[in-house]
N, C-alpha and C positions, 0 to 999 in steps of 0.2 A: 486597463489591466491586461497583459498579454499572458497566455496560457503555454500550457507548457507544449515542448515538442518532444518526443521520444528519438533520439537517434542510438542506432545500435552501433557496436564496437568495431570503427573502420580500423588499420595502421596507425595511423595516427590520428587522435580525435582532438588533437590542439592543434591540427589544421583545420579551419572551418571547410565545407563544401564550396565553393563560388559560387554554386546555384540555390545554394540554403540562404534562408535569411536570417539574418543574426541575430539572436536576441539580446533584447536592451540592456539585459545586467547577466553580470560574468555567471559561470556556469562556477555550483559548487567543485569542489577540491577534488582531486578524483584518486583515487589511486592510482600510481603508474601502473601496478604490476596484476590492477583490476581486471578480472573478468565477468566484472557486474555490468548490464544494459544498463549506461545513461539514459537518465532523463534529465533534459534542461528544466531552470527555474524559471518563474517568473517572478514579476514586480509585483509586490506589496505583501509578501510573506511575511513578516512581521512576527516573525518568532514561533509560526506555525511547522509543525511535524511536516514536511516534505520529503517526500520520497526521491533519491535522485539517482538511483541505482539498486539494482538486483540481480540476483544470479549468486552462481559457488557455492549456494544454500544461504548467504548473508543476503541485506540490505542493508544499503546507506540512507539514513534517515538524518536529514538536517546535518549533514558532517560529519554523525557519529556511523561506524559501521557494528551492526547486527549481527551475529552466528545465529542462524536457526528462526524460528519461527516468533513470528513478531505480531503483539498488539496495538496500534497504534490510533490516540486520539488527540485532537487537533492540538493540544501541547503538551505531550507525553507520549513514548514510545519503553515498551516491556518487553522483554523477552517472554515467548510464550511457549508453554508443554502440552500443545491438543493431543490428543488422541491423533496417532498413526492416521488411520483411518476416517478423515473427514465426515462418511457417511453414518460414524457412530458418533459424532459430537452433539452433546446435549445442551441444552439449555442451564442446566448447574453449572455444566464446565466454565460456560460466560457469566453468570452471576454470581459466580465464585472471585471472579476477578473483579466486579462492576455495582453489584445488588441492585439498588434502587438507581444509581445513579445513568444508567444507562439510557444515552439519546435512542432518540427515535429512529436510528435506520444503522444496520449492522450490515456491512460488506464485505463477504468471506473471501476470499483467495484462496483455492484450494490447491495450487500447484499447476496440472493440467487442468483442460477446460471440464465442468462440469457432467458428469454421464449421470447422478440423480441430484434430482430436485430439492431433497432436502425437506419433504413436506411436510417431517413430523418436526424439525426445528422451526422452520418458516410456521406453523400453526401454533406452537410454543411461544416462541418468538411478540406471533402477533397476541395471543393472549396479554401477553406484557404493555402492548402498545407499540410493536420496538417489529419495525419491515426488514426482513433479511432480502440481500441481494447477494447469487454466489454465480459466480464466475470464475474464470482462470486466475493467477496468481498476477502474471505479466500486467492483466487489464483489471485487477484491482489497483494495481499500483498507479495507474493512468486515472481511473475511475477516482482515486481518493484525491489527488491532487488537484482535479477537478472539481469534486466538493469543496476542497478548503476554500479552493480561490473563489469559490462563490458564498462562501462566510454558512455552512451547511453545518448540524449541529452529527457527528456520526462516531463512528467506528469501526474498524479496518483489521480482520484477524490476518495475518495473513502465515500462509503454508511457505516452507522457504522450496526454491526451487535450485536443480543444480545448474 
């Protein structure tokens, strides 16, 4: 299985690099008039939620494009209304969307890179069973696509960025 590559928005991005290596299957559909960061796909996605672009406040998830803030699990993608403020998101707000059905590991995208911890969610969280990982918005999007390809059981809020 080859994983993904992130390349950012050259002049033209349907010139390959020469010094890139090319990945084995075509790259999703892109918008011409996109000013979302690509990311290449890889083999054996099989109808899973991939992320393959973001930015403008959207993502493109599996060929659909996104306005705004997005939930997404391995075969299902929502538009999402968190709370402004990342650092006030609670544990209702996610079991509000999820209750019981929620896998075990939650990977926030907050926009920019994280400045708190989040330890009254991450303790919430784990009372449930259920690991929070928060990070930037950019490297959730790298981080989830890397759990699917390893067949990982999760969930991905993620913040839109501009």
């Amino acid at each position: 299985m080859m994983m993904t590559i992130m390349a950012l928005k050259s002049p033209n991005m349907n010139e390959p690099k020469s010094s890139s290596p090319k990945p084995t299957s075509p790259m999703p559909p892109s918008d011409a008039s996109s000013d979302l960061v690509d990311i290449r796909s890889f083999e054996g996605a099989s109808g899973l939620q991939l992320i393959h672009g973001y930015g403008g406040n959207s993502f493109r998830i599996s060929g659909e494009r996104y306005s705004g803030s997005v939930l997404v699990q391995p075969r299902q993608t929502a538009i999402w209304k968190p709370p402004t403020k990342p650092e006030t998101l609670t544990i209702d707000d996610l079991l509000l969307h999820f209750g019981d059905d929620f896998p075990p590991l939650f990977i926030l995208g907050i926009g920019d890179a994280p400045m708190d911890p989040m330890n009254d969610l991450a303790a919430a969280l784990r009372h449930h069973g259920i690991a929070l990982e928060v990070m930037s918005t950019p490297a959730a999007c790298r981080t989830w696509n890397v759990l699917m390809s390893e067949g990982r059981d999760a969930i991905t809020g993620l913040y839109d960025v501009a």
